[in-house]
N, CA, C and O of each residue as an XYZ file, in Angstrom:
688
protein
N     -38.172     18.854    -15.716
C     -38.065     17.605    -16.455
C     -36.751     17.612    -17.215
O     -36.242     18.654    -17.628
N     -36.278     16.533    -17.364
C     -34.990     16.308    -17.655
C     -34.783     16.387    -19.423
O     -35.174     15.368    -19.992
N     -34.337     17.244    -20.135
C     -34.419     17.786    -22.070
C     -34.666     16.592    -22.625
O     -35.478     16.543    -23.549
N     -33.948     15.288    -22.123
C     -34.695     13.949    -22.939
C     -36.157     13.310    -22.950
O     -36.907     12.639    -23.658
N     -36.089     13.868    -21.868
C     -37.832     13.234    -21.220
C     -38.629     13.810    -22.198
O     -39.581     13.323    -22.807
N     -37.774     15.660    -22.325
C     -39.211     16.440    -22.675
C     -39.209     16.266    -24.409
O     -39.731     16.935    -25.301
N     -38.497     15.232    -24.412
C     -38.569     14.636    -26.525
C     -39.079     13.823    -25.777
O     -39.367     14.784    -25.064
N     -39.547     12.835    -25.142
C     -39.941     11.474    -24.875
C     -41.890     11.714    -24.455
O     -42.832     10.945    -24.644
N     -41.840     13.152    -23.826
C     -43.286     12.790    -23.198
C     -43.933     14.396    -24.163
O     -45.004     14.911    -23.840
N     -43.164     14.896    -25.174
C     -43.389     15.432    -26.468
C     -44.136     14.594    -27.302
O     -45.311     14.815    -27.595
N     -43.470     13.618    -27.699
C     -43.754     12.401    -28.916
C     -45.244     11.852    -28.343
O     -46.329     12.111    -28.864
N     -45.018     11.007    -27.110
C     -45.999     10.408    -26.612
C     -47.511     11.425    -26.030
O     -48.444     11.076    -25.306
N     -47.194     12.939    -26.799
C     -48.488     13.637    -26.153
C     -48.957     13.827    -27.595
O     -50.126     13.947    -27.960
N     -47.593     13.837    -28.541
C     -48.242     14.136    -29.862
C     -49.219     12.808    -30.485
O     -50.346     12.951    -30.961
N     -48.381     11.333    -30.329
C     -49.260     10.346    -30.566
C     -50.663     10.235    -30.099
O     -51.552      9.777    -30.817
N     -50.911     10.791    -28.518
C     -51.950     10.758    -28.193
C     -53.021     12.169    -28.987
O     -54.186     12.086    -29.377
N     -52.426     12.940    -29.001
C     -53.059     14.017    -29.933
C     -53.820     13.599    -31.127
O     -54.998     13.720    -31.464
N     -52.904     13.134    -31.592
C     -53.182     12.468    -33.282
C     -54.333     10.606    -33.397
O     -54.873      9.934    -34.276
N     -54.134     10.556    -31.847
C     -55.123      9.542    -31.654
C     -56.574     10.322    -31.629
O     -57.222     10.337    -32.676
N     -57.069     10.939    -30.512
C     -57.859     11.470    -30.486
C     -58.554     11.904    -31.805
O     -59.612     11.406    -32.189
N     -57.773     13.015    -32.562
C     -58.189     13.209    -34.144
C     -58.783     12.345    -34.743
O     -59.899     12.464    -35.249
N     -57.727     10.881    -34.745
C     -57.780      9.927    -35.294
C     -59.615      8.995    -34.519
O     -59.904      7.980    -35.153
N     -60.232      9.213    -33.795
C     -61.255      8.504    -33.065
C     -61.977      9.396    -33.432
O     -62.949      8.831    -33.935
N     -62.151     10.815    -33.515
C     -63.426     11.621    -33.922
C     -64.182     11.501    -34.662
O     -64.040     11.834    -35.838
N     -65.252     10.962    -34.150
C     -66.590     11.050    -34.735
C     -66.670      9.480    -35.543
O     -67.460      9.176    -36.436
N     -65.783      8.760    -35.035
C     -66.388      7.084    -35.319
C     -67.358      6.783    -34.438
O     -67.671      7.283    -33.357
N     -67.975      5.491    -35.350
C     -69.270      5.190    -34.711
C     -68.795      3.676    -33.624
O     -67.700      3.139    -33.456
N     -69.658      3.480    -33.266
C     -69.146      2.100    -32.448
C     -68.511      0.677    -33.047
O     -67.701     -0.118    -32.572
N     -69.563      0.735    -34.846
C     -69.119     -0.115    -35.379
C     -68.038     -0.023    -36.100
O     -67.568     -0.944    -36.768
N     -67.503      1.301    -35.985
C     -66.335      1.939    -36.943
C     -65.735      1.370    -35.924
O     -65.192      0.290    -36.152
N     -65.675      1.861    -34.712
C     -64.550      1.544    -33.762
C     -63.872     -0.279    -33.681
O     -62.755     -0.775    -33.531
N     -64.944     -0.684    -33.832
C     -64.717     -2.441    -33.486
C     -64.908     -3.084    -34.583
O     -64.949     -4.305    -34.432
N     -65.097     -2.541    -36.094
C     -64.556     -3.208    -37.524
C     -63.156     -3.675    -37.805
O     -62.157     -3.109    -37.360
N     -63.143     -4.712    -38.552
C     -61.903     -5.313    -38.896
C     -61.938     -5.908    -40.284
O     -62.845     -6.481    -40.888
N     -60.658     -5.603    -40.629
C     -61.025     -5.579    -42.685
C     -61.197     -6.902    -42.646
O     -61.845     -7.364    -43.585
N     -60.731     -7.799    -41.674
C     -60.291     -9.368    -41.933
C     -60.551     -9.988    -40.420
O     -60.761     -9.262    -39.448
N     -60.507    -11.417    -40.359
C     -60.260    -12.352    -39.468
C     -59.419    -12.024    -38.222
O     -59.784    -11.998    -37.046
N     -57.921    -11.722    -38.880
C     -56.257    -11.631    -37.926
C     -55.935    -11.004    -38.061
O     -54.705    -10.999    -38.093
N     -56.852     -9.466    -38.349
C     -56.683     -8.279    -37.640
C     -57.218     -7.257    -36.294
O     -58.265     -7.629    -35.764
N     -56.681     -6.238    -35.832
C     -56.993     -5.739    -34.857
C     -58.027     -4.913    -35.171
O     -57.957     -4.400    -36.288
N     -59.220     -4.568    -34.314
C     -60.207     -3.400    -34.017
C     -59.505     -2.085    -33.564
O     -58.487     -2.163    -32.875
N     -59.890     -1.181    -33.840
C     -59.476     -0.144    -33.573
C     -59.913      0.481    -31.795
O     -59.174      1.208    -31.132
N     -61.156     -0.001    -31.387
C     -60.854     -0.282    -29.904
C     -60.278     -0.709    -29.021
O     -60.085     -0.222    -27.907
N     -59.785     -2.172    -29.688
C     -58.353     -3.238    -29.128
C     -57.476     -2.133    -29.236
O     -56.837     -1.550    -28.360
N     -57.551     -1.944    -30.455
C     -55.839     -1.345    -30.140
C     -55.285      0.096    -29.014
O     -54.205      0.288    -28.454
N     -56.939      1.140    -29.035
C     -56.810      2.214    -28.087
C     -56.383      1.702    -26.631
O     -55.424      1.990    -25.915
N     -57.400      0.884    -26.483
C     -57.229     -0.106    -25.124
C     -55.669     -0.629    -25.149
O     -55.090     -0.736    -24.068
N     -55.156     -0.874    -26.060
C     -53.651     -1.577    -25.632
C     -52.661     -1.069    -26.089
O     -51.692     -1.826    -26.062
N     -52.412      0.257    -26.657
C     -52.080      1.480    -26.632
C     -52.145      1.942    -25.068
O     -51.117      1.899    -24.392
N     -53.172      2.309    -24.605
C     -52.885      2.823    -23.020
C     -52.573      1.784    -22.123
O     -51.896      2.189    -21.178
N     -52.848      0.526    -22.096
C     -52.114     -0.538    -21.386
C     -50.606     -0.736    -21.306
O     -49.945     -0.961    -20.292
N     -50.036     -0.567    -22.999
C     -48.633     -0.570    -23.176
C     -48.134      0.277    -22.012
O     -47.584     -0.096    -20.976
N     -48.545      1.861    -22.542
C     -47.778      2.897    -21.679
C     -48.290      2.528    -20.254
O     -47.226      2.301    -19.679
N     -49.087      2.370    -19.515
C     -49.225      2.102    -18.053
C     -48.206      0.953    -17.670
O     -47.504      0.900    -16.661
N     -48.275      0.208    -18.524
C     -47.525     -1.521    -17.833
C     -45.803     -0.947    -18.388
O     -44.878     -1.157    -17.603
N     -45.575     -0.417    -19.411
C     -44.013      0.069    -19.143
C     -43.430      0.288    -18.375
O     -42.509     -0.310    -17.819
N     -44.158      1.714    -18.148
C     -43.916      3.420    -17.407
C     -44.022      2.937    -15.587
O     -43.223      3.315    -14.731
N     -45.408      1.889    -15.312
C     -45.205      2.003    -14.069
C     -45.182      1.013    -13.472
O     -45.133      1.060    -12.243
N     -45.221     -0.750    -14.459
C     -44.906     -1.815    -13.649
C     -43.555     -1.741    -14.198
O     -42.723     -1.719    -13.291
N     -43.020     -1.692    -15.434
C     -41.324     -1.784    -15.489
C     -40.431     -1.129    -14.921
O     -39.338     -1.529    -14.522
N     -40.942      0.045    -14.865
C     -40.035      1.940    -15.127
C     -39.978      1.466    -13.535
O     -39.312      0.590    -12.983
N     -40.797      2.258    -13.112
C     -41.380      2.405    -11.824
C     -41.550      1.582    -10.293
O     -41.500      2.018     -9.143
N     -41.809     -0.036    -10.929
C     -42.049     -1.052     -9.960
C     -43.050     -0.476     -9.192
O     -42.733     -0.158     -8.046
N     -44.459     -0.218     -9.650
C     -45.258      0.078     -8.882
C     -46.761     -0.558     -9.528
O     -46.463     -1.346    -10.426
N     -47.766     -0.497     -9.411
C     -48.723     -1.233     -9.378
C     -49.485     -0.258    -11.032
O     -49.461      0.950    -11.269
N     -49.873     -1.012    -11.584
C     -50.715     -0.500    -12.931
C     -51.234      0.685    -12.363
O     -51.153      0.898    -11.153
N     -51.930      1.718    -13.410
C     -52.951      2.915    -13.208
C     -54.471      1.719    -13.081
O     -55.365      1.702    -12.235
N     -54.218      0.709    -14.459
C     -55.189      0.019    -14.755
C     -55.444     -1.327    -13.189
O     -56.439     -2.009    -12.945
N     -54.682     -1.287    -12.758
C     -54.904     -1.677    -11.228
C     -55.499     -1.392    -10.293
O     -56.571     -1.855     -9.902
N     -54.455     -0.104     -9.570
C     -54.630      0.650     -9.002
C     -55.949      1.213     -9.041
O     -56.672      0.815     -8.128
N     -56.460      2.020     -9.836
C     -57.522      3.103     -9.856
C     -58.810      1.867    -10.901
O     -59.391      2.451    -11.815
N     -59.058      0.794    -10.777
C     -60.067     -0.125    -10.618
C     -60.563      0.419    -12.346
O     -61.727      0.750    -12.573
N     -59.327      0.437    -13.589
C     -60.212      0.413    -14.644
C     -60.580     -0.664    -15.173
O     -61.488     -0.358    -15.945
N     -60.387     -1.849    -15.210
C     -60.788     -3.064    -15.156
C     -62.542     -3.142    -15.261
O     -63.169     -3.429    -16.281
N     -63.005     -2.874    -14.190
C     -64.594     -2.206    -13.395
C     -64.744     -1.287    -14.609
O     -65.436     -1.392    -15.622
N     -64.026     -0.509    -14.262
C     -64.731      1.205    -15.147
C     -65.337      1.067    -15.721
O     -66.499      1.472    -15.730
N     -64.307     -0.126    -17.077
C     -64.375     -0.156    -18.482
C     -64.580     -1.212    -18.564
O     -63.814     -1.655    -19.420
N     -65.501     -2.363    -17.980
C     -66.438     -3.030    -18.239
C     -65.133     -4.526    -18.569
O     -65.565     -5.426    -19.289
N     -63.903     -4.652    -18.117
C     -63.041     -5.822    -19.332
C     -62.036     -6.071    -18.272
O     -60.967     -5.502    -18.053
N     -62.745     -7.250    -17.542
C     -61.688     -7.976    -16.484
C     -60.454     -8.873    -17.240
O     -59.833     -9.757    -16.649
N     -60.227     -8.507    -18.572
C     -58.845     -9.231    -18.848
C     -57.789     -8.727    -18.187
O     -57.509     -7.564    -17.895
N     -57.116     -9.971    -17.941
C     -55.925    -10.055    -17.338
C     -54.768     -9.510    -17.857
O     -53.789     -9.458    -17.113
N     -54.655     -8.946    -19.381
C     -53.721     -8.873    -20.350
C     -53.413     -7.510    -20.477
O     -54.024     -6.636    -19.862
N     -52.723     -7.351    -21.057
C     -52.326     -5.981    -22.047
C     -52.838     -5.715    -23.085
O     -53.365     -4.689    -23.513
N     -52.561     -7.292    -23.749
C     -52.810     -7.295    -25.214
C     -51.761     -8.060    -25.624
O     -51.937     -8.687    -26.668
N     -50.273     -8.216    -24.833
C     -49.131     -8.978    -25.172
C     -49.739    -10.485    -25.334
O     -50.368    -11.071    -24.452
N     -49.479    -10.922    -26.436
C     -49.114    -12.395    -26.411
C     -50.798    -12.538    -26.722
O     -51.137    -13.677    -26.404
N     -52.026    -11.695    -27.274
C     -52.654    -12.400    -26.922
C     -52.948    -12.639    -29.207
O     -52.586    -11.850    -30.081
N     -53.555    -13.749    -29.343
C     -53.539    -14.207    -30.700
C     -54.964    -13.578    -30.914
O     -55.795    -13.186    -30.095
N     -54.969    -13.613    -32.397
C     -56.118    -12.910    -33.146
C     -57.340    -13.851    -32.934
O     -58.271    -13.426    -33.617
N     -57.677    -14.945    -32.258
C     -58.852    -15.681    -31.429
C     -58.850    -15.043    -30.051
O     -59.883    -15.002    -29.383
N     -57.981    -14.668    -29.727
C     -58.181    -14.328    -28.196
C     -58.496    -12.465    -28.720
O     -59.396    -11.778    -28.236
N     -57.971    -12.213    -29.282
C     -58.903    -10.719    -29.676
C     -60.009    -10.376    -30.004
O     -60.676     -9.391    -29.690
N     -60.323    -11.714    -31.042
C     -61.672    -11.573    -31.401
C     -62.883    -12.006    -30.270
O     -64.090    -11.776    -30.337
N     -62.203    -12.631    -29.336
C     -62.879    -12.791    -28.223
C     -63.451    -11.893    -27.123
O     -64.291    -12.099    -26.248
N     -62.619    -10.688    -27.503
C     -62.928     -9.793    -26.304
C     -63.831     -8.839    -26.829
O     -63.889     -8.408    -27.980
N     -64.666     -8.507    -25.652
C     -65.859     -7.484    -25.926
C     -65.341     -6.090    -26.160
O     -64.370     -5.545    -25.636
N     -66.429     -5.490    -27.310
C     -66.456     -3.909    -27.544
C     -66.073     -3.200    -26.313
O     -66.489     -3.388    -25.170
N     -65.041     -2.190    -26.825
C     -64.556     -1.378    -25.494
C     -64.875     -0.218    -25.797
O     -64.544      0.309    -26.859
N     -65.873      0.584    -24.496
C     -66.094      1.691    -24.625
C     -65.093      2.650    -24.453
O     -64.537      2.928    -23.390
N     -64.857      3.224    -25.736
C     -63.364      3.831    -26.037
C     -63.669      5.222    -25.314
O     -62.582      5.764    -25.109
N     -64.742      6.030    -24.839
C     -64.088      7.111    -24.357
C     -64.071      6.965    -23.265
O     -63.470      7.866    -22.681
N     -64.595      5.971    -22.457
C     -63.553      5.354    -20.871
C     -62.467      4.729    -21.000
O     -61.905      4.326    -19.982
N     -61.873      4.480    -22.348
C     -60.474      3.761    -22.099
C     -59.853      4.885    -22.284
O     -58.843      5.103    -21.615
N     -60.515      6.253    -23.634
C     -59.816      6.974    -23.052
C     -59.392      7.722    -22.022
O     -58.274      8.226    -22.128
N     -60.244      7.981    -20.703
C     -60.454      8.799    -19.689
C     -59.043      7.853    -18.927
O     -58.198      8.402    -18.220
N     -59.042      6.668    -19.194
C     -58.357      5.816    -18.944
C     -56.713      6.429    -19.061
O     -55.799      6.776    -18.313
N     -57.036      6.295    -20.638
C     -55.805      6.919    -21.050
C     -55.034      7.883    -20.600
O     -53.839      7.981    -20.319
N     -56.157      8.735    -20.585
C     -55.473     10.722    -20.063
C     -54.718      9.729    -18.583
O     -53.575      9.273    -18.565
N     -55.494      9.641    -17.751
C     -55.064      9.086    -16.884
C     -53.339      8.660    -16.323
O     -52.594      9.055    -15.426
N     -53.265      7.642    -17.432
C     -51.963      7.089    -17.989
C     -50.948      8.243    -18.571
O     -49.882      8.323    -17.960
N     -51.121      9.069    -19.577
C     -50.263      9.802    -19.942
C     -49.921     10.981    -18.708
O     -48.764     11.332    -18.477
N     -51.127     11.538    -17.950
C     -50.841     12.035    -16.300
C     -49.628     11.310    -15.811
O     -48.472     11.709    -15.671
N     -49.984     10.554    -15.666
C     -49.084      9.595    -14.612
C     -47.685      9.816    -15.377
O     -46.723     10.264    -14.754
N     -47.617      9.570    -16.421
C     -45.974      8.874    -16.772
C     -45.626     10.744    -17.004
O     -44.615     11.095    -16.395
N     -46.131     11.538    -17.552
C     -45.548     13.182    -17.133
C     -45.174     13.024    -15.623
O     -43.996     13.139    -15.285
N     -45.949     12.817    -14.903
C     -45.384     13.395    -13.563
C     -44.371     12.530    -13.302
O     -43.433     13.030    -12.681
N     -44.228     10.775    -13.740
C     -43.171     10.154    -13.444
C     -41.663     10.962    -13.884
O     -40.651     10.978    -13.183
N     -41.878     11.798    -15.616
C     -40.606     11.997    -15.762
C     -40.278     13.792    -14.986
O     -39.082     14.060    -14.878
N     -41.035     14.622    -14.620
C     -40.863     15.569    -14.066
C     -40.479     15.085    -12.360
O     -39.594     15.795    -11.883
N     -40.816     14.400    -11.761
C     -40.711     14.461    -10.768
C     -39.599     13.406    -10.221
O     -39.083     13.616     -9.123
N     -39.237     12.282    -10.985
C     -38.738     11.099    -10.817
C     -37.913     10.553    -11.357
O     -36.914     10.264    -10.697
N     -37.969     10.214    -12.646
C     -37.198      9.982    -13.617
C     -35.597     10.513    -13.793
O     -35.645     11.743    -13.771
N     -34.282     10.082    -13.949
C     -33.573     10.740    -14.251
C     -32.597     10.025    -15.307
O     -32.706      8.838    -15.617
N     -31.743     10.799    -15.759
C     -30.886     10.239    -16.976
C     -30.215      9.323    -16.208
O     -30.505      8.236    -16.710
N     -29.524      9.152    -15.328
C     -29.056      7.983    -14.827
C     -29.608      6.677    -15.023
O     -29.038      5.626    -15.318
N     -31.301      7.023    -14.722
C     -31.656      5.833    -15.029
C     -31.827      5.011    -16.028
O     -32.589      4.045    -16.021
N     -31.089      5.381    -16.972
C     -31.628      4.869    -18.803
C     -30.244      3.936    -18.928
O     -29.900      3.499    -20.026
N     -29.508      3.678    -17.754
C     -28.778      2.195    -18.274
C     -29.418      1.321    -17.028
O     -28.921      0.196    -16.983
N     -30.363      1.565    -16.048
C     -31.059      0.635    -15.245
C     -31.298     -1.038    -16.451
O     -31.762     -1.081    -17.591
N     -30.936     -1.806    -15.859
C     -31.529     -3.440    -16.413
C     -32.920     -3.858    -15.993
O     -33.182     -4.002    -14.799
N     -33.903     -4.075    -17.027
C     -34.980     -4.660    -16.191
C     -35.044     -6.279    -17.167
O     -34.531     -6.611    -18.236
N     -35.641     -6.759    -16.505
C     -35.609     -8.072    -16.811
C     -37.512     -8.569    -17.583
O     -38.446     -8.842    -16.828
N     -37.596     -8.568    -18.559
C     -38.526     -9.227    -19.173
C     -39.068    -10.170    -20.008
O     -38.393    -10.219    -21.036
N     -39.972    -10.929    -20.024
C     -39.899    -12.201    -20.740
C     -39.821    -12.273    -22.001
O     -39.460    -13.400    -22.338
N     -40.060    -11.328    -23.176
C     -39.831    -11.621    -24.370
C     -38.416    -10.994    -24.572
O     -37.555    -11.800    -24.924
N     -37.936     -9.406    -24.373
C     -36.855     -8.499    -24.648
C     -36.187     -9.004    -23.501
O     -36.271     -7.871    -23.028
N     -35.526     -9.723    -22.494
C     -34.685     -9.881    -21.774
C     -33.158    -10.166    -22.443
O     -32.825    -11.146    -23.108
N     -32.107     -8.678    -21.950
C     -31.989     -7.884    -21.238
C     -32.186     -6.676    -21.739
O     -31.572     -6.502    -22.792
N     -33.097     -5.372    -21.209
C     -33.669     -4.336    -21.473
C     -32.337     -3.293    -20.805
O     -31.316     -3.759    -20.301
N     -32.630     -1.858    -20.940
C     -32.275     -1.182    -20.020
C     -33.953      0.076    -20.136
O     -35.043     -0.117    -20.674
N     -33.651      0.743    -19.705
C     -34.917      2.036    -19.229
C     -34.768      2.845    -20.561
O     -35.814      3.337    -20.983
N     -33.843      3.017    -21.149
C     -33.775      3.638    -22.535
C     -34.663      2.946    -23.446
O     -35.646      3.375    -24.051
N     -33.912      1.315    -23.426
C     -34.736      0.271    -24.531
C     -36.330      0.809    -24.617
O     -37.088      1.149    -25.525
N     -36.390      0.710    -23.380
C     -38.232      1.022    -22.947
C     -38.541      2.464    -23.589
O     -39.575      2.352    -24.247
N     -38.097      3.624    -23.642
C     -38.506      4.494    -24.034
C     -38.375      4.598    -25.364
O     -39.254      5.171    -26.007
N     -37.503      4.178    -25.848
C     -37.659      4.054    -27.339
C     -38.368      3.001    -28.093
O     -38.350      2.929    -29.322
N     -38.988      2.195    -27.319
C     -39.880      1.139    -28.060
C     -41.336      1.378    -27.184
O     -42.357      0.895    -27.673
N     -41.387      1.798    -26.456
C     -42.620      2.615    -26.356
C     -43.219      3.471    -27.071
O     -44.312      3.356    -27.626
N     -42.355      4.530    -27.066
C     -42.471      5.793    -28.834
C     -42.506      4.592    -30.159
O     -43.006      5.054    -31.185
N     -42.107      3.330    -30.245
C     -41.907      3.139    -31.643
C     -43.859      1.839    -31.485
O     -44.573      1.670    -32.473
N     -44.063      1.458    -30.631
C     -45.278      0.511    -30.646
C     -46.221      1.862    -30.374
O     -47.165      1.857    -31.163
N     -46.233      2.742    -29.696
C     -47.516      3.719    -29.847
C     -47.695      4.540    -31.238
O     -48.712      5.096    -31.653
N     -46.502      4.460    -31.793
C     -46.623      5.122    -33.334
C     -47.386      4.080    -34.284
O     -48.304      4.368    -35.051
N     -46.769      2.690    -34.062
C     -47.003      1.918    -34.728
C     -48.519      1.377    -34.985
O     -48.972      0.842    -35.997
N     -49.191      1.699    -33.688
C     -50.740      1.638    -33.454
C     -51.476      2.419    -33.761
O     -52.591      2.171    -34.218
N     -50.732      4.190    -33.463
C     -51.401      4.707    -34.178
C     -51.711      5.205    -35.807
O     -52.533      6.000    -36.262
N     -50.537      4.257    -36.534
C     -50.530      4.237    -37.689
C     -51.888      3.296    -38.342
O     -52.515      3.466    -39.388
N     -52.031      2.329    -37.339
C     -52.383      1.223    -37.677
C     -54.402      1.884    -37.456
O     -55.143      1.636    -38.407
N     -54.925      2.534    -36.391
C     -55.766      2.366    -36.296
C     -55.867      4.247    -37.220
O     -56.741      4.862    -36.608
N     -55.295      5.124    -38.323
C     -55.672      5.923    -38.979
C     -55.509      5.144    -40.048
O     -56.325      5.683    -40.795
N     -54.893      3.970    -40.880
C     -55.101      3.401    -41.476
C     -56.451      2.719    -41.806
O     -56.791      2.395    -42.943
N     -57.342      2.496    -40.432
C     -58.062      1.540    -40.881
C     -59.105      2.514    -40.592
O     -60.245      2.048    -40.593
N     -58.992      3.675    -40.360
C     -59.744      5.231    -40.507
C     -59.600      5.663    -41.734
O     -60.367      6.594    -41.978
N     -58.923      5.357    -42.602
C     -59.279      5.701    -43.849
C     -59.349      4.699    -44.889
O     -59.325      5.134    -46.041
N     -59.443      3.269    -44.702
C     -60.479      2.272    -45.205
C     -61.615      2.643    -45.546
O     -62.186      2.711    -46.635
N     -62.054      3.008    -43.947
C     -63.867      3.078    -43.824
C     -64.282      4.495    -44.133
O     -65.506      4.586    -44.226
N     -63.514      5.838    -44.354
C     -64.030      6.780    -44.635
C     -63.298      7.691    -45.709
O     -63.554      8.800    -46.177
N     -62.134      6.632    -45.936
C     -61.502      7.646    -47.036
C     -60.047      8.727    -46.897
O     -59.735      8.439    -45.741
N     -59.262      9.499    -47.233
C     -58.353     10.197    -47.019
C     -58.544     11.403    -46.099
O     -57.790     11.946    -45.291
N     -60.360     11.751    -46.660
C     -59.629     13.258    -46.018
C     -61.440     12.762    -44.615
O     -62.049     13.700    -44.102
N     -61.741     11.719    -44.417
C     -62.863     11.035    -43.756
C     -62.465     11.559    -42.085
O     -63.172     11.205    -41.141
């Protein structure tokens, strides 16, 4: 693997690390509480946390078909949305059903598999001035993506130990 990757799929094993921690031993209603109206559940967000990294890593990065495609988690995990989670408003969140978080995570592992072997096997520094073209950030390059990948999976997982220590406290 190429010394940048291995800071890139470092960060993104530690976020997932600190997720996991961060999910131990919530209950279902812990998982899908929300302090307010036009905020996120902490299931939404696991779920679109591993969506982010799949729809980056292997419809942007990659040009290849979702994990969440491909390997039928849609089915798995019970949630034929069409989405990521991009673009969708705090009615369209509150709309979506409880997600059984340790198939999104199985989901997950899944996803973080995949994008390791993308940067060991595939990936190279050349490619981090590649252009990809997308509808909100248009014009990107493959760097943009890796550094705002690391900065929205931090950002979520800030967001859902935050609302882990709402409901149980500092050291909860």
């Amino acid at each position: 693997m190429q010394p940048f990757l291995v800071a890139i799929d470092s960060g993104l094993n530690e976020a997932f690390a600190k997720l996991k921690r961060a999910l131990d031993g919530l209950s279902e209603d812990e998982l899908h509480w929300r302090p307010a109206l036009e905020s996120n559940t902490i299931d939404w967000m696991v779920w679109h946390m591993a969506r982010v990294e799949d729809n980056w890593i292997n419809m942007q990065l990659r040009k290849s078909e979702s994990i969440w495609d491909r390997d039928g988690w849609a089915a798995r995990c019970g949630v034929e949305e069409p989405t990521n989670g991009f673009g969708q408003g705090a009615e369209d969140i509150r709309a979506m059903p409880a997600f059984d978080v340790p198939k999104v995570m199985e989901y997950y592992s899944a996803v973080r598999k995949g994008t390791t072997e993308y940067f060991t096997n595939e990936m190279q520094e050349s490619d981090l001035t590649i252009e990809i073209t997308h509808p909100r950030y248009d014009p990107v390059n493959y760097a943009w993506v890796l550094g705002h990948l690391l900065c929205e999976e931090a950002e979520h997982l800030g967001q859902i130990e935050y609302l882990r220590g709402m409901m149980r406290g500092l050291n909860g």
